[in-house]
C-alpha positions in Angstrom: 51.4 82.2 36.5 49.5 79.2 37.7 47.2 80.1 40.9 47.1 77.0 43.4 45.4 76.0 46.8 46.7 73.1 48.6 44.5 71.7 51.6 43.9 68.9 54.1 40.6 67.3 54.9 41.6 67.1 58.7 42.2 69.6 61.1 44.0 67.4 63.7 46.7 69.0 65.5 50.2 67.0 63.7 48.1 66.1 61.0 49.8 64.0 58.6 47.8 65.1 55.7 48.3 69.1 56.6 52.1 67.8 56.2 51.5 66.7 52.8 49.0 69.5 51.8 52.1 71.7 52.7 54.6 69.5 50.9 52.9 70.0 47.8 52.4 73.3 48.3 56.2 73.7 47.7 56.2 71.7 45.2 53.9 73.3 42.8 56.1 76.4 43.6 59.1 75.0 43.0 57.3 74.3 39.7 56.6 77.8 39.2 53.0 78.0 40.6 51.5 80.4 43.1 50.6 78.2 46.0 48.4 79.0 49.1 47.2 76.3 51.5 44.1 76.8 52.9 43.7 76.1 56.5 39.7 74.6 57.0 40.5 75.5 60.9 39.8 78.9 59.6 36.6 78.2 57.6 34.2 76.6 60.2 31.2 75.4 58.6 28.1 73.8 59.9 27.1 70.3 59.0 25.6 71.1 55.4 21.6 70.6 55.2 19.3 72.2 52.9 17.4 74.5 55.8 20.8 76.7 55.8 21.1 76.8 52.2 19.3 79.9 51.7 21.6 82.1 54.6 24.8 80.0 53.8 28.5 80.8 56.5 30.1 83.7 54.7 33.0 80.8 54.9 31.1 78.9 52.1 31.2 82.1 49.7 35.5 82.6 50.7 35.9 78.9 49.8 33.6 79.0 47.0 35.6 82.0 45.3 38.8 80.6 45.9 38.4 77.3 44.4 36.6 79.6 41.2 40.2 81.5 41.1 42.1 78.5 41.4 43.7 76.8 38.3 45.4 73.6 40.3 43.7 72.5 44.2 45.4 69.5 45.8 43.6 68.2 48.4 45.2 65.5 51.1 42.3 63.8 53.4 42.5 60.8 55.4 40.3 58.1 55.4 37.6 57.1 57.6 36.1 53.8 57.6 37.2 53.4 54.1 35.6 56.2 53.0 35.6 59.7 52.3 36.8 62.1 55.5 33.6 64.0 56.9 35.6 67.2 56.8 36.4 67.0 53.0 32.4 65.9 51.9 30.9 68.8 54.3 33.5 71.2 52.7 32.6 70.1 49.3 29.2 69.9 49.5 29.0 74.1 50.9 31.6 75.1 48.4 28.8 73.4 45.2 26.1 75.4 47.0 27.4 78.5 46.5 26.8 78.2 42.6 29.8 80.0 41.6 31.1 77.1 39.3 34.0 76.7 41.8 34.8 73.0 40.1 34.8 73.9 36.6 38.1 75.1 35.9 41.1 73.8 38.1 42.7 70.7 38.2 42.3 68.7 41.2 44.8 66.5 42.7 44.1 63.9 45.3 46.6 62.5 48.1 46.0 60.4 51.5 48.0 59.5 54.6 47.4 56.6 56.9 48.4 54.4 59.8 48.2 51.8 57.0 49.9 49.9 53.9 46.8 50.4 52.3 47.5 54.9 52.2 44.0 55.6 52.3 43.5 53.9 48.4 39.6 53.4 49.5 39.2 56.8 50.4 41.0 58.4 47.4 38.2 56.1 45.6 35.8 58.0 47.2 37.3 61.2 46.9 38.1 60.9 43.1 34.3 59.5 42.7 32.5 62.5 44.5 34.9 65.2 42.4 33.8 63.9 39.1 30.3 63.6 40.0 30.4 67.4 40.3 32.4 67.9 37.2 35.6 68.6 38.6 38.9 67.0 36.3 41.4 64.9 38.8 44.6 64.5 37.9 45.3 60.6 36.9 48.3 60.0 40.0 47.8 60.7 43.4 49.7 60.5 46.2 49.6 57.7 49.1 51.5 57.7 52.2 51.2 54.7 54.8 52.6 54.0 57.4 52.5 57.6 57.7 54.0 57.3 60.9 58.5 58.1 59.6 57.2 59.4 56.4 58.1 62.8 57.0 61.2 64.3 58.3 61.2 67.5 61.0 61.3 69.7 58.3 58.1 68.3 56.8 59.7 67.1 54.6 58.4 63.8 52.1 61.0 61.3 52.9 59.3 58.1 52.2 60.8 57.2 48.7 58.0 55.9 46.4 55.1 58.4 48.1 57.9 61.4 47.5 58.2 59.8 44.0 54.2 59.9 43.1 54.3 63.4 44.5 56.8 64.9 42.1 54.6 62.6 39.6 51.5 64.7 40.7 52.8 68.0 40.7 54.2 67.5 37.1 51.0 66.5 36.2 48.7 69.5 37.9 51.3 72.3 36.1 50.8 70.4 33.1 47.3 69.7 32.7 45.9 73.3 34.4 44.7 76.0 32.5 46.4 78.6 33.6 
């Protein structure tokens, strides 16, 4: 059985990318994966810089251990100013720290929500940039949803057509390409 994390790079109350984080989540196990999101609220780390390094957050060794373990992580982060979500980088740059190899085997898949027509496509840029820089294989699709705003029923449910369409895409592709 195939081990997945699904997570959002914001922590906003209503976030519209927790709602996709989650939505994949059951996707990949309706696909016959075991899925776990990951909830950063609970994993409060400190801006990253070099004089912590050495006396890391226990939080950084958690995340670190669960992304080695993992065999698929989707992660859903909004954009800011066309780039990569503070949250996300800060994450990513503690969880490489830890030097537990934490990139080298899972899959990663990549997914935004925005205000805009535009679904956080600079950002994903960024996002699929920085992961390979560190090694880490991401999946060719990702998922875009914008206007985000009526993209997602009560239920949290994806309801916009063509993002629902890339997501079922995306989840095909993370339990085929993943090692596990």
């Amino acid at each position: 059985m195939r081990h997945a994390l699904t997570l959002s790079g914001s922590i906003r109350q209503d976030s519209y990318n927790e709602k996709l984080a989650l939505y994949m989540r059951g996707l990949l196990e309706e696909k016959g994966a075991e899925a776990v999101y990951v909830d950063l609220r609970h994993y409060v780390l400190p801006v990253f810089n070099e004089d912590l390094e050495h006396n890391p957050p226990t939080e950084a060794m958690e995340l670190a251990l669960k992304f080695k373990a993992a065999d698929i992580v989707f992660i859903a982060s909004p954009e800011y100013n066309g780039g990569v979500a503070p949250l996300f980088k800060n994450t990513i740059d503690w969880i490489t720290r830890q030097r537990q190899g934490a990139f080298n085997k899972a899959i990663f898949g990549l997914g935004a929500c925005s205000s805009g027509k535009l679904s956080g496509y600079q950002g994903l840029s960024h996002m699929r940039d920085t992961l390979t820089k560190i090694n880490a294989l991401v999946a060719p699709m990702d998922v875009r949803v914008g206007p985000s705003e009526g993209a997602f029923d009560a239920a949290g449910n994806l309801i916009e057509e063509v993002a629902r369409g890339r997501a079922e895409t995306l989840s095909e592709q993370l339990m085929r390409f993943s090692k596990g």
